[in-house]
Each structure stands twice: as structure tokens, then as C-alpha cells.
C-alpha positions as CSV (number, residue, x, y, z in Angstrom):
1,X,0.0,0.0,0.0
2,X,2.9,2.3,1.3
3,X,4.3,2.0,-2.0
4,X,1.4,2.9,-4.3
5,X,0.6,5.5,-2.6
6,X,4.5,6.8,-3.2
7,X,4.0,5.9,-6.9
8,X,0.7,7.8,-7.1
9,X,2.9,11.3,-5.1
10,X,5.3,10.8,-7.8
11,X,3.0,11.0,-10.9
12,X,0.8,13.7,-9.1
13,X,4.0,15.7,-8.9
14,X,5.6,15.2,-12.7
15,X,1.8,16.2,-13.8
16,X,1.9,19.6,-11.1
17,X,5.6,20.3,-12.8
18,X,4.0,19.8,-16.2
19,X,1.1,22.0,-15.9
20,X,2.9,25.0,-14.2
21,X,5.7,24.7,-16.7
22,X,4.0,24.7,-19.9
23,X,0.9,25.1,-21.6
24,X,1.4,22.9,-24.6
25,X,0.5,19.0,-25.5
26,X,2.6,17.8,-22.8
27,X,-0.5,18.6,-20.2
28,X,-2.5,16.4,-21.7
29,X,-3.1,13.4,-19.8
30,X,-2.2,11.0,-22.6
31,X,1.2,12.1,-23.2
32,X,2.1,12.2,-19.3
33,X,0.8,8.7,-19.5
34,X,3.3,8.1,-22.4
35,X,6.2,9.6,-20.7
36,X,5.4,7.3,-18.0
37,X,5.8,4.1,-20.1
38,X,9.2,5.7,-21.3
39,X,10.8,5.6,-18.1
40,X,9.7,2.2,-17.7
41,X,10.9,1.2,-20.3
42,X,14.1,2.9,-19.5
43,X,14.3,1.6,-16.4
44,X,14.1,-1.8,-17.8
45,X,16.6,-1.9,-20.5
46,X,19.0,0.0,-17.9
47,X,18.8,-3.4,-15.4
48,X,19.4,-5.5,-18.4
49,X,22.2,-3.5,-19.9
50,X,24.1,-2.3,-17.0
51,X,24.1,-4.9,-14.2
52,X,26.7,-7.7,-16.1
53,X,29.3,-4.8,-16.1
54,X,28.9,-4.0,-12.8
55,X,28.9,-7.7,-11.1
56,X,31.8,-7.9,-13.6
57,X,33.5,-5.1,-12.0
58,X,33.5,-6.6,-8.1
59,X,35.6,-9.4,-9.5
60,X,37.7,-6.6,-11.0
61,X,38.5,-4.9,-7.3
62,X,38.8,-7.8,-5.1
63,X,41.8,-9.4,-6.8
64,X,45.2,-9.1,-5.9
65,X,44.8,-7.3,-2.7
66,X,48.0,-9.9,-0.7
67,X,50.7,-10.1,-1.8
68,X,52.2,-12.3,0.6
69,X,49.7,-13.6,3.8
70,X,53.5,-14.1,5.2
71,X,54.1,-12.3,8.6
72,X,55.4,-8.2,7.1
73,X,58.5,-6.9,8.6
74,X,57.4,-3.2,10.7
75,X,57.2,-0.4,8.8
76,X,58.2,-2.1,5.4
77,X,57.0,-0.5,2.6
78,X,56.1,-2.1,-0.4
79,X,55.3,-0.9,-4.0
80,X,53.3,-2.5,-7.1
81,X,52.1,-1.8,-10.4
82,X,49.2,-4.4,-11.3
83,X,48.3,-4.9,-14.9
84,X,44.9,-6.4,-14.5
85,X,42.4,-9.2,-17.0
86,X,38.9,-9.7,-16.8
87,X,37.6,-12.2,-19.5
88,X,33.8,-11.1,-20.6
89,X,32.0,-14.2,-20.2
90,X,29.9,-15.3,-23.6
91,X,26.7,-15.3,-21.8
92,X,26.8,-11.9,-20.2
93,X,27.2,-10.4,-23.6
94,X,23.6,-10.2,-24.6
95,X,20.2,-10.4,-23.7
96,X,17.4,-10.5,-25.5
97,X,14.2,-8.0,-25.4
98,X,10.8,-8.4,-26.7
99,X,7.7,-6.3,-27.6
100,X,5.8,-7.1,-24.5
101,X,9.0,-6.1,-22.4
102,X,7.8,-2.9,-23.4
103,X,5.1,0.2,-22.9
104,X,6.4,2.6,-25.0
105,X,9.1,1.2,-27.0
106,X,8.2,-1.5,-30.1
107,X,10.8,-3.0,-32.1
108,X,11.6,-1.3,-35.5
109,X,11.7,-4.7,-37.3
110,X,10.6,-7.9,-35.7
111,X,9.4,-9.0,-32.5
112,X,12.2,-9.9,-30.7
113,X,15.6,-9.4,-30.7
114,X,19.5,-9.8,-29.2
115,X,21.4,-6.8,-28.0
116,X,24.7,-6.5,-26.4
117,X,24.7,-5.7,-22.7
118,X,27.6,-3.4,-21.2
119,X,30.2,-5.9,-21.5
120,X,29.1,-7.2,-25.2
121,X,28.9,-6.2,-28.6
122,X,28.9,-2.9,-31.0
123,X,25.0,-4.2,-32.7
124,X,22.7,-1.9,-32.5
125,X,18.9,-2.1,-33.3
126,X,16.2,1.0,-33.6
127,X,13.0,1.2,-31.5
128,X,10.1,3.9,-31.9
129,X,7.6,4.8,-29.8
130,X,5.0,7.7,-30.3
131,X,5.0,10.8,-27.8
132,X,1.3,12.3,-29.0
133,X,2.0,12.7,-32.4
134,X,5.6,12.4,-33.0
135,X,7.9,9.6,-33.2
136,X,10.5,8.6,-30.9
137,X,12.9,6.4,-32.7
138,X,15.9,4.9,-30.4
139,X,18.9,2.8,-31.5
140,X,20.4,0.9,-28.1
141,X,23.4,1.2,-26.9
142,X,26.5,-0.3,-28.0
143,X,28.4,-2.8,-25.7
144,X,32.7,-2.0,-25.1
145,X,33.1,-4.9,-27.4
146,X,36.3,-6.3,-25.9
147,X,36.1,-9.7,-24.9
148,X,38.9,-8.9,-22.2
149,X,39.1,-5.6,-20.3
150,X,43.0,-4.6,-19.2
151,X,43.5,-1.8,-16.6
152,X,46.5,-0.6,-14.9
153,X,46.3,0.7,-10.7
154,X,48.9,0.9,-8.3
155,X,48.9,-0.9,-4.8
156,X,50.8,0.2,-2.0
157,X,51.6,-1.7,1.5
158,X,53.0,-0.5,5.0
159,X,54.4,-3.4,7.9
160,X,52.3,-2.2,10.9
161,X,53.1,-4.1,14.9
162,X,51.3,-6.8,15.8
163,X,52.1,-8.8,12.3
164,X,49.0,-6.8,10.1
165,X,49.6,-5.0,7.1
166,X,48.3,-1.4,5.4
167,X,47.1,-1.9,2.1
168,X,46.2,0.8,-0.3
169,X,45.0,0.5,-4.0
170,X,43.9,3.0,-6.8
171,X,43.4,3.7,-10.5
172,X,43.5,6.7,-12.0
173,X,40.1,7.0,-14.3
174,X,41.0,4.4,-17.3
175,X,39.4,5.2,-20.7
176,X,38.3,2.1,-21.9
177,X,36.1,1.9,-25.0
178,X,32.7,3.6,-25.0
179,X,33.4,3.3,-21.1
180,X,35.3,4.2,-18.0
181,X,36.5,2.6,-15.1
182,X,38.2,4.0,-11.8
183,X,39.2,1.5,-8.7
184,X,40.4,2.6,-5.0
185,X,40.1,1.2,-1.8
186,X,42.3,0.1,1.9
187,X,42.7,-2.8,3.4
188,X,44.3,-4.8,6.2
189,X,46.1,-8.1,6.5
190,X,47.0,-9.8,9.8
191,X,49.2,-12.9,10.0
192,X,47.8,-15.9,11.4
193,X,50.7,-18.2,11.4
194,X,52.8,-16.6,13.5
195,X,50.8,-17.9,16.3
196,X,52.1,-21.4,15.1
197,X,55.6,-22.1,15.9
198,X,55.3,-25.4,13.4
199,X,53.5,-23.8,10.7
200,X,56.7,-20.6,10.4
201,X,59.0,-24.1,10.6
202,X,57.6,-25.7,7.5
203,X,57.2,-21.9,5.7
204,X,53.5,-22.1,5.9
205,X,51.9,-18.8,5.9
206,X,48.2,-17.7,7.1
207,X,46.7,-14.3,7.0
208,X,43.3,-12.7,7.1
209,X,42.5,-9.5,5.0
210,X,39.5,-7.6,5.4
211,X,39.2,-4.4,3.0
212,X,36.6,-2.1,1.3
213,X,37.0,-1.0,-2.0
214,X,34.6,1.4,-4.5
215,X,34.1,1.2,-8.1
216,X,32.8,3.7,-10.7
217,X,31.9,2.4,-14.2
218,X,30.1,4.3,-16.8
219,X,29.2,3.8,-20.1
220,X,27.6,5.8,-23.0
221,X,24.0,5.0,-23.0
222,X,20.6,6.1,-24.5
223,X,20.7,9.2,-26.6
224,X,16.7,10.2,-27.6
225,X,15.5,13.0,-29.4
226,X,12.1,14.1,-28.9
227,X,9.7,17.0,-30.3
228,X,10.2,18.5,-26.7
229,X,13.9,17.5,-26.2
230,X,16.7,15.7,-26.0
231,X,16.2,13.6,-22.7
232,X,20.1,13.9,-21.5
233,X,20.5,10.3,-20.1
234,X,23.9,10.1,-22.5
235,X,25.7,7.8,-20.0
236,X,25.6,5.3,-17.4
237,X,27.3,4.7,-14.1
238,X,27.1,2.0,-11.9
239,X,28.5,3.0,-8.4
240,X,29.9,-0.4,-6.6
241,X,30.8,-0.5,-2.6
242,X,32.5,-3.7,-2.0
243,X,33.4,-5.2,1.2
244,X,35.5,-8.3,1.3
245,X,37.1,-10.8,3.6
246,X,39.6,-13.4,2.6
247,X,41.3,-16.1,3.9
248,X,45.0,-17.0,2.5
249,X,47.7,-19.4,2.8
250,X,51.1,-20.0,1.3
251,X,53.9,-22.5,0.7
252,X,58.0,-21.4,0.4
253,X,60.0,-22.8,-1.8
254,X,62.7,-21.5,-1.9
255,X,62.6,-18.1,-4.1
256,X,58.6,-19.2,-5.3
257,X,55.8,-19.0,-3.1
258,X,52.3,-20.7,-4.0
259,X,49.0,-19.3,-2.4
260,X,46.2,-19.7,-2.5
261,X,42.8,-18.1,-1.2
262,X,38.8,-17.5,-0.6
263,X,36.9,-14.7,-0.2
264,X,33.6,-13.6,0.2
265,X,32.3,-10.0,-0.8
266,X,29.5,-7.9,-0.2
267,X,28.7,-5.4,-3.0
268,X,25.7,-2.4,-2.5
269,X,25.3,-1.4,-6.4
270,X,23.7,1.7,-7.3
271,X,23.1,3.2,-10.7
272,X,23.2,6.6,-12.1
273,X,22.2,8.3,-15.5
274,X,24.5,11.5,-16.8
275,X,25.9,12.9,-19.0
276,X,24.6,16.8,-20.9
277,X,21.6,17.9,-19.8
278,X,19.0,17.4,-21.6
279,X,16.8,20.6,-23.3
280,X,13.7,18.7,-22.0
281,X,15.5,20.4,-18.9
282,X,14.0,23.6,-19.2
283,X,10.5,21.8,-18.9
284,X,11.1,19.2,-16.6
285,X,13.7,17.7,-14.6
286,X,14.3,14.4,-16.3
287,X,17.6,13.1,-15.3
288,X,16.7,13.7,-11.5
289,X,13.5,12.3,-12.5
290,X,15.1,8.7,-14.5
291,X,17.7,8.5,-11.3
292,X,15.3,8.4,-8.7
293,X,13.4,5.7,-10.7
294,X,17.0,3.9,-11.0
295,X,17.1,3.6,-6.7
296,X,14.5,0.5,-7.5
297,X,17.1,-1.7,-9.4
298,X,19.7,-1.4,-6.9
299,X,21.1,-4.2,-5.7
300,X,23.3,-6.4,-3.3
301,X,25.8,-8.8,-4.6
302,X,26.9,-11.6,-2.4
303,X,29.9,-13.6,-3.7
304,X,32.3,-16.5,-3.1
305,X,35.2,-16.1,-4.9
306,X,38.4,-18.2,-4.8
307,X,42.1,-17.0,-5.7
308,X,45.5,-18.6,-6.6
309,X,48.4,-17.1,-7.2
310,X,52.5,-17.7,-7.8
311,X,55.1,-15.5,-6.5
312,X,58.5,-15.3,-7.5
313,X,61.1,-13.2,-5.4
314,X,64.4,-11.8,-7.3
315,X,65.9,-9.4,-4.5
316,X,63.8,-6.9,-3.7
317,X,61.7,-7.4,-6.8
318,X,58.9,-10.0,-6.7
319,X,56.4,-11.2,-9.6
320,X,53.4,-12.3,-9.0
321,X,50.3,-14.2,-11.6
322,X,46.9,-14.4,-9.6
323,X,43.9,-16.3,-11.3
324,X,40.9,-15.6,-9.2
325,X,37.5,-17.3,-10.1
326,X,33.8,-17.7,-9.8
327,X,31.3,-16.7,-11.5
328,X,33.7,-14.7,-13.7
329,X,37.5,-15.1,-14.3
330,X,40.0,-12.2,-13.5
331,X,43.8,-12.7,-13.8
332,X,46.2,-10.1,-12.7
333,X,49.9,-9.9,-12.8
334,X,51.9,-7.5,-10.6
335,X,56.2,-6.1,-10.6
336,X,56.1,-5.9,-7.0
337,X,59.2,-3.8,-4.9
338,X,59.9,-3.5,-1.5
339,X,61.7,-0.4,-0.7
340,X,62.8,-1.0,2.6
């Protein structure tokens, strides 16, 4: 009940705005009822489209956070440049839409058809719709069309007493096609094996990490002109808050070092539409309109994820390969140096 009533506030108010605002067609009940089916639809394709990139992108921020779960010296300092892989799986790609996923929008050719989600193709097809008496004609969005997505960031860590360790990671803003993607976020690592006089003897190491990261990717999205307009909802952003905790162990031998790992993370995923304002502006707020309809798709993303990585030391350089997997695959490779 609570809920109607909010919906029934929220179209009371857009038709108020309306009315005030501007004498012309758009008071007319029909086209406030068509405007209505547009941000459904909207709000539809935005869930469909959006939400692989975005589950893609937890994957992305979780890996590689230990570089060692062995027991830090104090106050070491440790340097790293990552270089990190995420394969686009085939079946987050695409998805397909239909006619009756629709109120406003009909496919310009058929009844059905396969579009690329964030992560997937550059295919396009056109939809229309009528706004009173002119059509809206809408070609989707195109996917990054990559079927692996490479990123740089940097990682820093800092020895602290009682055997835990600072981490800190962050990318700059990477351009990647048709999208953009920016990582940061701290963590910290306690050793567990030092409690375990046999377990430092057989160099066996144990740690703990918990850490919270936050990731912004956007993409271009839906560009539609109307008679009254242009809507400005030109990009996409999916705003990711990630906590994780993760268990890790490692073997010595000798200059290599095998570890392995599990984690589980909690994501809160929000979504955000951007870009120019629209001219539709002057009339009526739209993007604020569209992003308050967006807080119904947000979402919490609980995953297990396991890790494995290999670690080879040359001085005071170290390289590492990490392969972590789940529902996705990520691999990352890091030229780690510790600088005291």
C-alpha cells in the first residue's frame, strides 16, 4: 500500500511540474501517461544492460589485494604496479528483449531481438515509440566490445606491529572503449601463522585481510531526441561499494611462493544516468526524474570467490600471476618492490 501511494505522489508531482511549466500538449493526460511508459521502459533496459558490467566489475577490485599472507616486517614498505584481465563471459554479452518487455518502446523490425549488454557487442537495433504525435525512434546502446578488459592501478603496502599490514590501492580513471572505469580502496592483512611455531618451521603462511574498495563504471548509454527534447540520459554509471574478507595461505620454496585463497564479498550497487543535460531540462527535470526511478534496481551482490596465485622473489623485486575465479575469471599480474 505504502508503495502505491509513493507511486501515485510521484505522478501527481511530474503532472503539477508539467502544468505550471507549460501550456502545450505535454499537459495532456495522454502524453504524461506516455512519458510514464518511457521511463519504464528505460528503467528496464537500464537493469538489463548495466548490471553484467557491474557484477563484472566486483571481480575486478577484489583481486590481488595480498601479496604475501607471510608475517610483514614493521614499517616495510612495499610498492606495485598491477596490470589487471577480466575475461567477458559469452553469456553476459547479450540479452534479448521483446515487444511485450515494453510500454512505450516497439521493435523497429521484428518481434524480438538480441542486443549486447555493457560488456558485449557494437550491434545496434532502432525502437520507436510515439509521444502524441511524434515519433521517438531509439537505437540501443552499443556494448565496449572487448572480450577482455586490461586496466592498470597501483597498490601500495605498509608493515604495521602486531604482524598486520596497510594496504592501499587505486586507478586513476582508465578510458576504456565507449566506457570508463576507476578503482580505489584500503585494506588490512593480519598474519595468522605466526601464532604457530610449526607452521613458520615448514614456511606455511596464514593471514586474514579484510578491505573495502569502491568502483565507478560508466558507459555511454541512451541518446533520444524528442519533439520537446533531448532527454540527456547520454551515459551510465554504476557506483559499486565492496566489502571483502579473505582467507590466504602460502607455501616457500625456496625463491617461489604458491598461495592460495577464498573470499567472500559484499557489493551495495547503485546506478546513475548522466551525461549533458538534456533541453527537456528547461521543462522538466528528467535526469533527476530517471535517477530516482533507478534507486528500484539497486542491488546487493553476495559472492564467493576463490584465488591462486604464484610469486616469485628476485631481490627486492617480486612477480606475481593471480587467477581468481567464480562466476567470472580475473587474472592479474603485478612487478612488486619493497623499498625497505
Amino acid at each position: 500500500m505504502r508503495v502505491l501511494m509513493h507511486k501515485c505522489v510521484f505522478k501527481n508531482i511530474i503532472i503539477t511540474v508539467l502544468l505550471l511549466c507549460t501550456g502545450k500538449m505535454f499537459a495532456q493526460a495522454e502524453e504524461l501517461e506516455q512519458i510514464g511508459h518511457l521511463l519504464n521502459d528505460a528503467l528496464f533496459f537500464s537493469d538489463q544492460y548495466v548490471t553484467p558490467a557491474t557484477d563484472a566489475a566486483v571481480y575486478q577490485s577484489v583481486s590481488g589485494w595480498i601479496r604475501s599472507p607471510k608475517e610483514p616486517e614493521l614499517w616495510n614498505v612495499g610498492l606495485a604496479i598491477h596490470a589487471n584481465v577480466f575475461f567477458t563471459p559469452q553469456s553476459d554479452r547479450t540479452f534479448t528483449i521483446n515487444n511485450s518487455d515494453f510500454t512505450f518502446f516497439q521493435l523497429q523490425e521484428g518481434t524480438s531481438a538480441t542486443v549486447p549488454t555493457a560488456v558485449g557487442n557494437d550491434y545496434q537495433v532502432k525502437l520507436t515509440g510515439m509521444l502524441g504525435d511524434s515519433e521517438v525512434v531509439l537505437k540501443t546502446p552499443e556494448g565496449i566490445d572487448m572480450k577482455t578488459v586490461a586496466y592498470p592501478y597501483l597498490q601500495g603496502t605498509l608493515g604495521l606491529p602486531f604482524a598486520s599490514q596497510l594496504i592501499i590501492k587505486y586507478s586513476p580513471e582508465v578510458d576504456l572503449k565507449k566506457s570508463k572505469y576507476q578503482v580505489y580502496g584500503v585494506g588490512l592483512m593480519h598474519n595468522v601463522s605466526r601464532y604457530f611455531a610449526p607452521l613458520r618451521e615448514k614456511k606455511i603462511n596464514i593471514a586474514v585481510l579484510a578491505a573495502y574498495s569502491k568502483e565507478d563504471v560508466s558507459f555511454n548509454f541512451l541518446d533520444i531526441q524528442t519533439d520537446y527534447g533531448t532527454l540527456g540520459i547520454n551515459t551510465i554509471q554504476g557506483l559499486v561499494d565492496t566489502w571483502q574478507f579473505q582467507g590466504s595461505g602460502s607455501k616457500e620454496f625456496g625463491n617461489w611462493e604458491v598461495m592460495g585463497s577464498f573470499m567472500v564479498t559484499r557489493s551495495d550497487i547503485e546506478y546513475k544516468v548522466g551525461g549533458e543535460a538534456g533541453t527537456v531540462e528547461e521543462i522538466l527535470p528528467f535526469q533527476s526524474i530517471v535517477n530516482t526511478r533507478l534507486k528500484e534496481i539497486y542491488k546487493t551482490r553476495v559472492n564467493y570467490i576463490g584465488e591462486a596465485a604464484l610469486k616469485y622473489n628476485i631481490g627486492k623485486f617480486n612477480i606475481q600471476t593471480i587467477l581468481a575465479f567464480g562466476k567470472f575469471v580475473n587474472t592479474n599480474v603485478s612487478l612488486q618492490y619493497i623499498v625497505n
